[in-house]
PASEBA-1860 file (N, C-alpha, C; in nm, 3 decimals):
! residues 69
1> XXXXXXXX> -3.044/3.335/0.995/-2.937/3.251/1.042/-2.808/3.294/0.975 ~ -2.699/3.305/1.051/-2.590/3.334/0.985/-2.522/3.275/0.930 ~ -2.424/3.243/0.816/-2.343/3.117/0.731/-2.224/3.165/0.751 ~ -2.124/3.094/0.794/-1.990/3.131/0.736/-1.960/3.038/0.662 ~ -1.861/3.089/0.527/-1.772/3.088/0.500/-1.632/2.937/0.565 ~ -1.611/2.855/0.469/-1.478/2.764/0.544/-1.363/2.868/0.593 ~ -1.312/2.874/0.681/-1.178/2.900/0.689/-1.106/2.824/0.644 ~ -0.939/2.825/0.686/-0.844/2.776/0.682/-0.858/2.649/0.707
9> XXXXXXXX> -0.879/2.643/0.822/-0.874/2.489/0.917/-0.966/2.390/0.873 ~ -1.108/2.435/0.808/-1.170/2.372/0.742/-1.137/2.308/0.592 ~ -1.053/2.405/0.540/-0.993/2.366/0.415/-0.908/2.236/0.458 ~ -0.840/2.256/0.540/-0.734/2.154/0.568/-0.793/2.000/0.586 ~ -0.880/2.049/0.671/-0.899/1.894/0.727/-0.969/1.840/0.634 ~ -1.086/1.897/0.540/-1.153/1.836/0.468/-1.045/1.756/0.340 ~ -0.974/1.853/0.318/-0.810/1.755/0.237/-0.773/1.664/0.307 ~ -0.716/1.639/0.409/-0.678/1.573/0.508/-0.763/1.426/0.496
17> XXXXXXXX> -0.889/1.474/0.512/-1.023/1.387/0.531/-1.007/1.319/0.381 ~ -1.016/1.358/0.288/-1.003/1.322/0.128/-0.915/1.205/0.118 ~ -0.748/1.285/0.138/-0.692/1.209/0.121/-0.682/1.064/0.182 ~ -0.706/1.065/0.327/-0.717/0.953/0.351/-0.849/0.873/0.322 ~ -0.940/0.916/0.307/-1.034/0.809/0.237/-0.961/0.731/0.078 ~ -0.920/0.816/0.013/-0.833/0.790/-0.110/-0.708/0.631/-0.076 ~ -0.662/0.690/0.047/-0.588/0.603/0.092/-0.590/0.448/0.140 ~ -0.722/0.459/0.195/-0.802/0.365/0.261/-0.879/0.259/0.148
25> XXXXXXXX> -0.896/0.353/0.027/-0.996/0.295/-0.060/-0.820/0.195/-0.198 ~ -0.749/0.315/-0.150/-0.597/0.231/-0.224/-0.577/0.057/-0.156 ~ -0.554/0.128/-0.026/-0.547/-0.030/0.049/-0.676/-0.162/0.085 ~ -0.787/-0.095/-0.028/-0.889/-0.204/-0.016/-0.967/-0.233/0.120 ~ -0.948/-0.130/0.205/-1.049/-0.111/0.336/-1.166/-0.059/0.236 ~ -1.301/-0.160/0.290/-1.418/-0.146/0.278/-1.500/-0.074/0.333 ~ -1.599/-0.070/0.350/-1.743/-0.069/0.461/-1.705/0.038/0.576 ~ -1.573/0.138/0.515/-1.553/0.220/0.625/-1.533/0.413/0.586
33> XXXXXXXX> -1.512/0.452/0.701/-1.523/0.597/0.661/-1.401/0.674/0.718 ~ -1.386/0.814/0.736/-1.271/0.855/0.747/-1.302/0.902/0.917 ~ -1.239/0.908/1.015/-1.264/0.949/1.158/-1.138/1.025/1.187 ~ -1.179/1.151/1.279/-1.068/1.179/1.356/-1.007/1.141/1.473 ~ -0.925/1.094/1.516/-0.897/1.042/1.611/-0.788/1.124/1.667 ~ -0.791/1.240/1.793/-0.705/1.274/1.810/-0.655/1.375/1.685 ~ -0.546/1.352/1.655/-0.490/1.488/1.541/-0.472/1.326/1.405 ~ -0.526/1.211/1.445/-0.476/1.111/1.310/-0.644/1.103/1.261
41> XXXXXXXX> -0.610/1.059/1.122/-0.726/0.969/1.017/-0.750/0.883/1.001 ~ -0.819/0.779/1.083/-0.851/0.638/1.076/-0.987/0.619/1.040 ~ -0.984/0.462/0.960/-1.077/0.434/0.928/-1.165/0.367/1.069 ~ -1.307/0.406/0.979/-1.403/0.352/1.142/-1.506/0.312/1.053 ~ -1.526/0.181/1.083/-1.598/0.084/1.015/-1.784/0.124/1.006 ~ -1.815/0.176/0.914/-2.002/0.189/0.948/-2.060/0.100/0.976 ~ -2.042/0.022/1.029/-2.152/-0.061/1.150/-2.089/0.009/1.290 ~ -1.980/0.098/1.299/-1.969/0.131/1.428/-2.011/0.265/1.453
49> XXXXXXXX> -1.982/0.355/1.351/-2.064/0.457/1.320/-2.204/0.484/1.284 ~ -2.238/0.379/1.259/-2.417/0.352/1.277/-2.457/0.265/1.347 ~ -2.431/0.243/1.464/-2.470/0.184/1.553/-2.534/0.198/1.655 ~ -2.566/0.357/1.660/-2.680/0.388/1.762/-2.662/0.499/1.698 ~ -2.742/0.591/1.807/-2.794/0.783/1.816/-2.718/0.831/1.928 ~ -2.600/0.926/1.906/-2.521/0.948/1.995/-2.594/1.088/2.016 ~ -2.641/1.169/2.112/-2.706/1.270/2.173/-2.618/1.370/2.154 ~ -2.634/1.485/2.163/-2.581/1.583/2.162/-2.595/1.625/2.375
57> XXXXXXXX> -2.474/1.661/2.472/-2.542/1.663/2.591/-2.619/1.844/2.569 ~ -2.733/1.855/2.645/-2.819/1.951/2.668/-2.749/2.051/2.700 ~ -2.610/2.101/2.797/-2.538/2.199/2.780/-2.458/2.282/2.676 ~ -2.485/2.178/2.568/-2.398/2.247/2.442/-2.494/2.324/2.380 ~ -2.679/2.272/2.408/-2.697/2.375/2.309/-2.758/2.475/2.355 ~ -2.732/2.539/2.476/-2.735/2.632/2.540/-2.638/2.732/2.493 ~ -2.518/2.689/2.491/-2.393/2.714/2.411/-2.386/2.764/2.283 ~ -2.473/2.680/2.224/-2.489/2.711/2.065/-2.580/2.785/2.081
65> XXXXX> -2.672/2.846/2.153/-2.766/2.906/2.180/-2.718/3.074/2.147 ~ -2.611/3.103/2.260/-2.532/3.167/2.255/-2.441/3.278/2.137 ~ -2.462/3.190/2.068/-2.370/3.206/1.881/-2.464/3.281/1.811 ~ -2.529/3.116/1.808/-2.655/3.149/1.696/-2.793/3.165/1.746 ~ -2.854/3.192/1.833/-2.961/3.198/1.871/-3.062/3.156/1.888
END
């Protein structure tokens, strides 16, 4: 199996991602986690993020098939 390496973009967002948990945890939001929404960082409460099994649809991993094999 092949590994890469973070790029750039991965560096970023995972900062991105940081900081606003940092932020979230400043302003005393609880019981929540960091989400992307669009190009923003909002918090999304884990009872909504664990609230079911969201599927992956069957065409993607044909897709991923593709990459990685």
């Amino acid at each position: 199996m092949l590994f890469r390496s973070p790029v750039a973009a991965d560096r970023v967002l995972a900062s991105r991602m940081g900081v606003a948990a940092a932020d979230f945890a400043l302003d005393n939001l609880t019981n929540v986690m960091v989400g992307v929404r669009g190009t923003e960082m909002v918090p999304v409460p884990l009872s909504e993020a664990t609230s079911g099994v969201r599927g992956v649809p069957e065409e993607l991993y044909a897709t991923a098939q593709t990459f990685f094999g």
